[in-house]
N, C-alpha and C positions, 0 to 999 in steps of 0.2 A: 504494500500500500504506500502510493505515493502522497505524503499526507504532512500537515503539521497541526497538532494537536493542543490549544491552547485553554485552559478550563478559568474563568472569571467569575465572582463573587459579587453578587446584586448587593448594593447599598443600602439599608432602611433608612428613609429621610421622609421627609414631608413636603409638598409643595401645595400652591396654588391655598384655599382657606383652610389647611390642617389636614390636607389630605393625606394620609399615607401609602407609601410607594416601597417598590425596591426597586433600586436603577440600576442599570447593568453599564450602559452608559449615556451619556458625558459623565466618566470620572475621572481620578487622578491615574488610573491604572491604563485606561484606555478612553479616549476623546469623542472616536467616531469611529464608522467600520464604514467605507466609502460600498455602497450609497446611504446607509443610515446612519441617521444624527442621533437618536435616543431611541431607547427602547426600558419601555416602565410596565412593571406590573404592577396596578395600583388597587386598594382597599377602601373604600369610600364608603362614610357612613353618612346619615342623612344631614349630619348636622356639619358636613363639610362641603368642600366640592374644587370647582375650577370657577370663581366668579370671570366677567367681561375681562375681554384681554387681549391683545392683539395676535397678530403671526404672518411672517412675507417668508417667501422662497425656499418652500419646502411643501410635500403633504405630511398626512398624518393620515394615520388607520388606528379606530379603536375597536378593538375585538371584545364584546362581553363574554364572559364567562357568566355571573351569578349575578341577578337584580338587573338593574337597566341604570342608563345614563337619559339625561336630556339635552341635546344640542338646541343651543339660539344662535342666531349670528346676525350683520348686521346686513345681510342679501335678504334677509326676509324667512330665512327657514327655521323651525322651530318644528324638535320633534324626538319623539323618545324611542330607543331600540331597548331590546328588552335578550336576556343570555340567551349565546349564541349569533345576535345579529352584530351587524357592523355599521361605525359610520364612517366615511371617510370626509375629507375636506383638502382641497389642494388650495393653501394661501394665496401661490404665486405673487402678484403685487399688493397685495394686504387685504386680511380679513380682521373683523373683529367678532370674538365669538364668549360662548360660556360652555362648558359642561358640567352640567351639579346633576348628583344621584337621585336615584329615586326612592322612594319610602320604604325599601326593603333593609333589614340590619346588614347585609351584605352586599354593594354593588361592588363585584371582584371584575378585573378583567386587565389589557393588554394597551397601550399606544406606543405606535411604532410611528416613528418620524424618520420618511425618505426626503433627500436632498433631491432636489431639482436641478438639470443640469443647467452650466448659464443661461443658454440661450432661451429657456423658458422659464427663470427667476418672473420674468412679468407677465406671466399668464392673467388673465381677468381670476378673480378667486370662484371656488365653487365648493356646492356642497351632495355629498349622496346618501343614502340611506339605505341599508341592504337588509331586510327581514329575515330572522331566523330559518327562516323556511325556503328562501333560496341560496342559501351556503349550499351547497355539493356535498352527499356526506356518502362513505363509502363505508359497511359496517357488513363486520365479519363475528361469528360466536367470540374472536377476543380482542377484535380490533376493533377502532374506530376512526377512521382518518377524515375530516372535514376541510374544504381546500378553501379559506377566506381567503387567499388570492392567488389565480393561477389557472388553468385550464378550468374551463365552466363555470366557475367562479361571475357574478356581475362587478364585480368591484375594480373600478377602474384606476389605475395610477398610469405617471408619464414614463415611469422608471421600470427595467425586468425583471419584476419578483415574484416567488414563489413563500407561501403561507399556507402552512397545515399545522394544526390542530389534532394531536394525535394522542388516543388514550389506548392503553395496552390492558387487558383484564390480566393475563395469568403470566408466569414468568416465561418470558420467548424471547428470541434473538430477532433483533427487526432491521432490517436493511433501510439502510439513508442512501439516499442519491441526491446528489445535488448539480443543475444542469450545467455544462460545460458550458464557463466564461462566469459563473457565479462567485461568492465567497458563503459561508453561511452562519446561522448559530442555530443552534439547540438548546435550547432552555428551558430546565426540568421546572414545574411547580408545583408536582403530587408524586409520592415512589419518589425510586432512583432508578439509574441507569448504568451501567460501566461501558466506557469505550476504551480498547486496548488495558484493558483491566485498571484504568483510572474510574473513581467512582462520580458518578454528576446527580448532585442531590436536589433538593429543591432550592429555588434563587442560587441554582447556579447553573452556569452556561458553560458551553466546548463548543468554539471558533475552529472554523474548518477552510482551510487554505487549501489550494490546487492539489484538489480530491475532484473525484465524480461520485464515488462511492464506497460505502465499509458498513458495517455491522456494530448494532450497540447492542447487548441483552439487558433488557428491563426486566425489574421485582415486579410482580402482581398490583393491581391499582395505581401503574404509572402515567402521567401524563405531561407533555411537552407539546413547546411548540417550535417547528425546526421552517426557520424563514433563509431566506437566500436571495442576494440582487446580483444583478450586473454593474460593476462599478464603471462612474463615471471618470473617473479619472481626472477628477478636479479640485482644489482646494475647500473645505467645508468652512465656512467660517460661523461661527456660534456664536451671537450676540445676545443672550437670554433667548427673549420668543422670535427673533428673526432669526434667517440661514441665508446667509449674502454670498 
């Protein structure tokens, strides 16, 4: 296996009004993984959220897991996905938006911020909303693989990514692929995993460099989600909520 194997530990921190998160990154370990700027898995109870706030040159995909989110922005849309669906939002020349939880003790789920290559930094901003019930879901006695972005998939971005959603029932050996010209991550958030006998627990991640493919064997009740772009090959710059 032609491979480099790198394993990173998601941050607990807080953003946005008390939200709680683990950030895998922007940290001090690692900045960005070209083409993503952040990737957060976030914990939101009712009495926090993501108040108005701006965002230019970049999209964003939030995946739920558990409870639901509500998007507002200032295009006019307003609207709530509930676990399992998706919102996405491409800033491009500036959005202003919110996301605050909904009434349930647990809105769990994912945001993933892709950079925008230059020449589309000024896209007009937009916004989508994908319903649980059109995610792609491919379901075996111990598998389950859901493709929030990727072949069948409605969810639209400017950049070449792949997003799946993968839960494993019993303990099996599961083949990753990731498609040539990609980078990827893995990142466990229920069970574990071991790749090449390294173990990957939950909040935490294994970066995958000029691979196509290998085998991880998961424990029983594991679950991940293993994302992958095509890099742009351009300087990310991170200015809080903009990506210039």
């Amino acid at each position: 296996m032609n491979a480099t194997l790198n394993i990173l530990k998601a941050t607990d921190t807080a953003d946005g009004d008390g939200a709680r998160i683990k950030r895998l990154f922007p940290a001090p370990e690692l900045m960005h993984y070209d083409p993503f700027v952040l990737l957060d898995e976030f914990f939101v109870d009712p009495t926090t959220g993501f108040p108005t706030h701006p965002h230019r040159g970049f999209e964003a995909v939030t995946y739920m897991l558990d409870g639901s989110f509500r998007h507002t922005d200032n295009l006019g849309n307003d609207s709530e996905v509930g676990a399992g669906g998706v919102q996405r939002f491409t800033a491009g020349s500036g959005l202003e938006h919110s996301e605050m939880p909904g009434p349930a003790d647990r809105n769990h789920g994912f945001q993933l911020w892709v950079n925008l290559p230059r020449h589309l930094k000024g896209l007009p901003p937009s916004y989508q909303q994908v319903n649980p019930a059109a995610i792609p879901e491919d379901r075996q006695d111990w598998l389950t693989v859901r493709t929030v972005v990727g072949p069948g998939s409605p969810v639209a971005l400017n950049t070449e990514v792949t997003y799946l959603d993968v839960r494993i029932e019993n303990s099996r050996a599961f083949p990753v692929w990731i498609p040539d010209g990609h980078r990827g991550i893995l990142y466990c958030y229920a069970g574990a995993f071991t790749a090449d006998g390294a173990p990957v627990r939950p909040g935490h991640a294994l970066f995958l460099e000029d691979m196509s493919s290998f085998t991880v064997r998961a424990a029983p009740s594991t679950r991940f989600v293993l994302i992958s772009g095509k890099p742009h090959g351009e300087p990310i710059r991170l200015h809080g909520p903009f990506v210039d």
